[in-house]
N, C-alpha and C positions, 0 to 999 in steps of 0.2 A: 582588487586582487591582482593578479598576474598573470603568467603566460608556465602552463606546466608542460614541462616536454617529458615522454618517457617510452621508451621501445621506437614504435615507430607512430606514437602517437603524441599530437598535439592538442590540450587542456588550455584552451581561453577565456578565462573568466573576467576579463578585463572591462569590460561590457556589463554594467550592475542586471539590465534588462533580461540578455539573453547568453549563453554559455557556447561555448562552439567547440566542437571534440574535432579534431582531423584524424585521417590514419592513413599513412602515404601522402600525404598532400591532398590531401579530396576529404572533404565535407563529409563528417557521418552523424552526425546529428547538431542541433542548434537548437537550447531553449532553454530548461531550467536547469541551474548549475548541478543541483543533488542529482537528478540523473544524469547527466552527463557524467559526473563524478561514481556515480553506480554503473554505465556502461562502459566507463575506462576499467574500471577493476574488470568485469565480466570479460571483457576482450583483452587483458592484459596477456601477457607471458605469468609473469614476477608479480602479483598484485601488493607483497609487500611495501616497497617506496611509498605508493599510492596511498594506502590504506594508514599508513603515518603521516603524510604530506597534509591528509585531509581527514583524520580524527575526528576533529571537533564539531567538521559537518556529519559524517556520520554518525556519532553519537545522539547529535540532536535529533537525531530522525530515526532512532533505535527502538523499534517496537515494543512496548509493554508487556511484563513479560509476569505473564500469570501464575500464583499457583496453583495447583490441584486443588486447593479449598476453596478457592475463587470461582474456579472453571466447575466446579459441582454447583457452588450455588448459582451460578448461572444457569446452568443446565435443569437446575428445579425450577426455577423461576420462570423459564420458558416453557419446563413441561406443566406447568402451571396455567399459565398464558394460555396454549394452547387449549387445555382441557377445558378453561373458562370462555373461552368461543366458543367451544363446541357445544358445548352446555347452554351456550345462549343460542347457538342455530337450531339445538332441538328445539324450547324451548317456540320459539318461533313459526316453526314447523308444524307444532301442536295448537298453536294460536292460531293457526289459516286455517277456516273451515271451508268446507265445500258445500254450496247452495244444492239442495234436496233436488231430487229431478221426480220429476212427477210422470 
């Protein structure tokens, strides 16, 4: 990759390893390029430039994005889940006896 400059911040991706963001000349993070590329937009002025420069990273990393008939059956399926432990902790509960006391 390259060397992105923009505001008063410097984008090093030149490094396959690790990513280096500057802002003023001083170090404000070093590690994985998508956040670095996520903390430039956050701290930018203008996050336009940015968010063109580097598209195609963020896209790859663009959340899944559900619909409402997906997120219900999900939400059955878990309240499903749920009631089927619980069904099994009674169940269990009922199974433990307690030795007679004489």
């Amino acid at each position: 990759m390259a060397i992105f400059n923009h505001e008063n911040f410097i984008l090093d991706l030149t490094n396959s390893n690790k990513a280096r963001l500057y802002k003023d000349g001083r170090l404000m993070f070093m590690g994985d390029g998508y956040r670095a590329i996520t903390m430039l937009i956050r701290n930018a002025q203008d996050t336009k430039p940015v968010k063109q420069r580097f598209s195609a990273q963020l896209s790859q990393r663009e959340k899944p994005k559900f619909q409402t008939n997906d997120l219900d059956v999900l939400r059955r399926e878990a309240l499903l889940e749920e009631e089927k432990r619980k069904a099994e902790m009674t169940k269990k509960q009922r199974v433990i006896r307690r030795p007679k006391i004489k």
